[in-house]
Every structure is written in structure tokens, then in C-alpha cells.
C-alpha positions as CSV (number, residue, x, y, z in Angstrom):
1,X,101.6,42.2,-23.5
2,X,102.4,45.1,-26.2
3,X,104.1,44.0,-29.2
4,X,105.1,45.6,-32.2
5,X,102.1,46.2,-34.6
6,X,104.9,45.2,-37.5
7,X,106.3,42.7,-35.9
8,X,104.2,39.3,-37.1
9,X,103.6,36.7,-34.0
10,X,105.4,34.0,-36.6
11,X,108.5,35.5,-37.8
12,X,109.4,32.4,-40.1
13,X,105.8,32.6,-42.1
14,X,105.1,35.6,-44.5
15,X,101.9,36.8,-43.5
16,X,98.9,38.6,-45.7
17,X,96.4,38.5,-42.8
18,X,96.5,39.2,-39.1
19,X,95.7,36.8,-36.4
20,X,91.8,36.4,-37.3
21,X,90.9,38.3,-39.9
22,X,90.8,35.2,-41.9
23,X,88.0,34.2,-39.6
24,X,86.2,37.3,-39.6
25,X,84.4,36.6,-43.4
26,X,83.1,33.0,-41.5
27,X,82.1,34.8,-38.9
28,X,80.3,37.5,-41.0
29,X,78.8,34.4,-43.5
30,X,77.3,32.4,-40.0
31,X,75.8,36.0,-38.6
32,X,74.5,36.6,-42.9
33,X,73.2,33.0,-42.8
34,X,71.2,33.5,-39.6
35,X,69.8,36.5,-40.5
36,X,69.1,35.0,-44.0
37,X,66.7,32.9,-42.4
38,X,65.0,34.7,-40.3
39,X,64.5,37.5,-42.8
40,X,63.1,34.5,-45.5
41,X,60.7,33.6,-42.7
42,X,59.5,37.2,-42.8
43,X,59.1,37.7,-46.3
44,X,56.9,34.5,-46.6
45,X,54.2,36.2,-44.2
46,X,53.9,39.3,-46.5
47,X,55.9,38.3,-50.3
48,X,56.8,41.3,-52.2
49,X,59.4,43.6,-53.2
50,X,57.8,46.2,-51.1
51,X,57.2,43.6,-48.3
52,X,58.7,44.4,-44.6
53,X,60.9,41.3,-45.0
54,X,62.5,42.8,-48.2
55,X,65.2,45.1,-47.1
56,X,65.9,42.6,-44.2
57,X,66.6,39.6,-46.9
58,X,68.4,41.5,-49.5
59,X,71.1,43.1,-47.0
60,X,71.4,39.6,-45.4
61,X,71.9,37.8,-49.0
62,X,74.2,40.5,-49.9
63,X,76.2,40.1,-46.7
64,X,76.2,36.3,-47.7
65,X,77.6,36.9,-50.9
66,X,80.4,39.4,-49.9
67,X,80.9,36.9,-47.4
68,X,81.8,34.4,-49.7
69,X,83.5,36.8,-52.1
70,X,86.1,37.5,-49.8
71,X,86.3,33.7,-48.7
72,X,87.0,32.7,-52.2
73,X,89.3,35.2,-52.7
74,X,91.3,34.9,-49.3
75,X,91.3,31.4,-49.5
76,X,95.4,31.0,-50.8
77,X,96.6,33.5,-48.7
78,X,98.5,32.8,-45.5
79,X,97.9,34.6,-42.3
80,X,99.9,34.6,-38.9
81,X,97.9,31.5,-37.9
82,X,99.0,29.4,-40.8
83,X,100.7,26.3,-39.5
84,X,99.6,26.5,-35.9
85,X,97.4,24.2,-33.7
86,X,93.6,25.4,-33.9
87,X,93.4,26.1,-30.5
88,X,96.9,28.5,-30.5
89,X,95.2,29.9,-34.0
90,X,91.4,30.4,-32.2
91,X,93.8,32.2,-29.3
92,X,95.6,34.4,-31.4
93,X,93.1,35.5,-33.2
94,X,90.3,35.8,-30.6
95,X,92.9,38.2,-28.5
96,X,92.8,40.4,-31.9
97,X,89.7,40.2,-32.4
98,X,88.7,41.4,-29.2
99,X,90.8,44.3,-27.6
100,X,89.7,46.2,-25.1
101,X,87.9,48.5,-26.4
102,X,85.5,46.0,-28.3
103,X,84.3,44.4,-25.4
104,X,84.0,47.7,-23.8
105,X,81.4,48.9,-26.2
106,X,80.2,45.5,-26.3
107,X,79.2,45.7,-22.8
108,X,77.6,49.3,-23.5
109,X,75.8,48.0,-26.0
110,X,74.2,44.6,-23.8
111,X,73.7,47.1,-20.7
112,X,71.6,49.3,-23.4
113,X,69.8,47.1,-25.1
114,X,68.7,45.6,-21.7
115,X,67.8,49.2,-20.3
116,X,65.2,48.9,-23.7
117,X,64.0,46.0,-22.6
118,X,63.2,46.7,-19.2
119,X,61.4,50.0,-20.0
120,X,63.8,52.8,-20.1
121,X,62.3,54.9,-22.2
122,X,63.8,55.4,-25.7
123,X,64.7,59.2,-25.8
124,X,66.4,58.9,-22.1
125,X,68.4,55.5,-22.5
126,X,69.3,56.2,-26.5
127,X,71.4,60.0,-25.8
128,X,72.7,58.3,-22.2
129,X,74.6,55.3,-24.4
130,X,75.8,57.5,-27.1
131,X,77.0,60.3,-24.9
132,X,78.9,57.5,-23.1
133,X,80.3,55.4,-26.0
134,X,81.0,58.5,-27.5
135,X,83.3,59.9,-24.7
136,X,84.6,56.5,-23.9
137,X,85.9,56.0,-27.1
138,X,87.0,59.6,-28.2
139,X,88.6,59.7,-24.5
140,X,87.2,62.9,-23.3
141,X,85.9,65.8,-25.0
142,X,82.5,65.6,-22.8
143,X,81.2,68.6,-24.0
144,X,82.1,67.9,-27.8
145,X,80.2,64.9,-27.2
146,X,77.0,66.1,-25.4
147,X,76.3,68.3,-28.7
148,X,77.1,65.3,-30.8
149,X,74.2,63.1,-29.4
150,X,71.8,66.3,-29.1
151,X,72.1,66.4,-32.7
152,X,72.0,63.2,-33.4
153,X,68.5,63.1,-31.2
154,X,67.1,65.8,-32.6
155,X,67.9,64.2,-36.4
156,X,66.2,61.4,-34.8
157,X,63.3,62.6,-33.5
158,X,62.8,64.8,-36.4
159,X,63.3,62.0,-39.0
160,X,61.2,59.4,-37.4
161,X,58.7,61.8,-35.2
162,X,58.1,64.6,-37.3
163,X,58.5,63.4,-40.8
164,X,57.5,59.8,-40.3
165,X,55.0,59.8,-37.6
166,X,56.8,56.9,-36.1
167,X,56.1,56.9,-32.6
168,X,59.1,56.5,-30.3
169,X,59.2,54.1,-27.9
């Protein structure tokens, strides 16, 4: 069903948001909340500002307060859901939400992360999923692409490998 990017689903209710976006800050504050806690539970093993559960706890507090920010500020305006029954609303704004595309790379991303888990090496599974999200989402330009993730490999490697002695997994 393709409809009109102007056109709003309820004609008889001046919108300020889109089908979900509304929702999106709740989501964002549950996913900031989560991580919150786990990053809290990290910092108790090791307190300090130069801790390894520092960085983790101050993005996740900061994506809590932006989170709330924009709920607060939001909170007044209508969207194209205003009015509606929450199961029509969680609908609308679910089939916004999540367009093709997003559960595309969505799916790359679950097929990656469990090629990590079962062993594929990082420097052979890491340039396959870029060069592949890459090209699915630009559409083409394969070539354009496979320099794209060389680069961004060999920024990798060097960053982490070379200057940081990490080693790679």
C-alpha cells in the first residue's frame, strides 16, 4: 500500500508527528534504562571515572535524559495516532517504524552477530556484512562499496591492531 508521504493517515486531525515517532523517545528511554542498569552493575565492580563501566553509564544516563527531554517536550503535541484505538495506533506506527529496509538490515545484523558467535572470525565476517549492507542499501555500486569496507578495515585494523594492540577476534 503506497500512500502519499503528505498525505496524513487521519485527514480530520492536524498532525506534528508521524505514526510512531511519538513512541520512538519510550522506546529509546526503555533500551537507556536497560542499559542504565547494566552499565551501574559494571561500574560497581571497578568505581571510578576512569572505570570500564564509565563511558557505558554516562552514554546510557545521557540517552535517559534526552529521552525524557524530548518526552516532556512532545508531550502536547498530536500525532497521526491521536484519537485512535491503541491497537490501530501500535499498527500504524509499527508499519512506520519498520519498512522494509529496517528489517532487512535488521536481519543482516542478527545473521552477523550470530556468525560472531559461532566463530567466524572477525576480519572475514566484519568486511562480508558491511560490503553487503553497504550494497543493499546504496542499491548497487559493488565496486564503490568493496573500497568502502577495505578502508574501513584497514582504519580498523590499524586503530585497534596497530595503535592499540587490541587483538582482534
Amino acid at each position: 500500500m503506497q500512500e502519499n508521504k503528505n498525505k496524513p493517515l487521519r485527514p480530520d486531525v492536524q498532525t506534528s508527528f508521524k505514526p510512531g515517532e511519538k513512541g520512538f523517545a519510550v522506546f529509546w528511554l526503555l533500551i537507556g534504562l536497560f542499559f542504565t542498569w547494566q552499565s551501574f552493575l559494571l561500574y560497581q565492580q571497578s568505581p571510578g571515572a576512569s572505570s570500564y563501566g564509565a563511558v557505558p553509564l554516562f552514554c546510557s544516563l545521557m540517552i535517559d535524559i534526552f529521552a525524557v527531554i524530548i518526552l516532556i517536550t512532545d508531550r502536547s503535541k498530536r500525532s497521526a495516532n491521536t484519537g485512535l484505538p491503541l491497537v490501530t495506533a501500535a499498527k500504524n506506527a509499527v508499519s512506520f517504524l519498520a519498512t522494509h529496509d529496517i528489517l532487512v538490515v535488521s536481519a543482516m545484523v542478527l545473521i552477523y552477530c550470530i556468525a560472531l558467535y559461532l566463530g567466524g572470525g572477525f576480519m572475514i565476517v566484519t568486511p562480508l556484512f558491511l560490503w553487503c549492507s553497504m550494497t543493499y542499501l546504496s542499491r548497487g555500486n559493488i565496486l564503490k562499496n568493496l573500497l568502502w569496507t577495505a578502508l574501513c578495515m584497514l582504519f580498523i585494523y590499524l586503530v585497534f591492531r596497530v595503535l592499540f594492540s587490541v587483538v582482534l577476534p
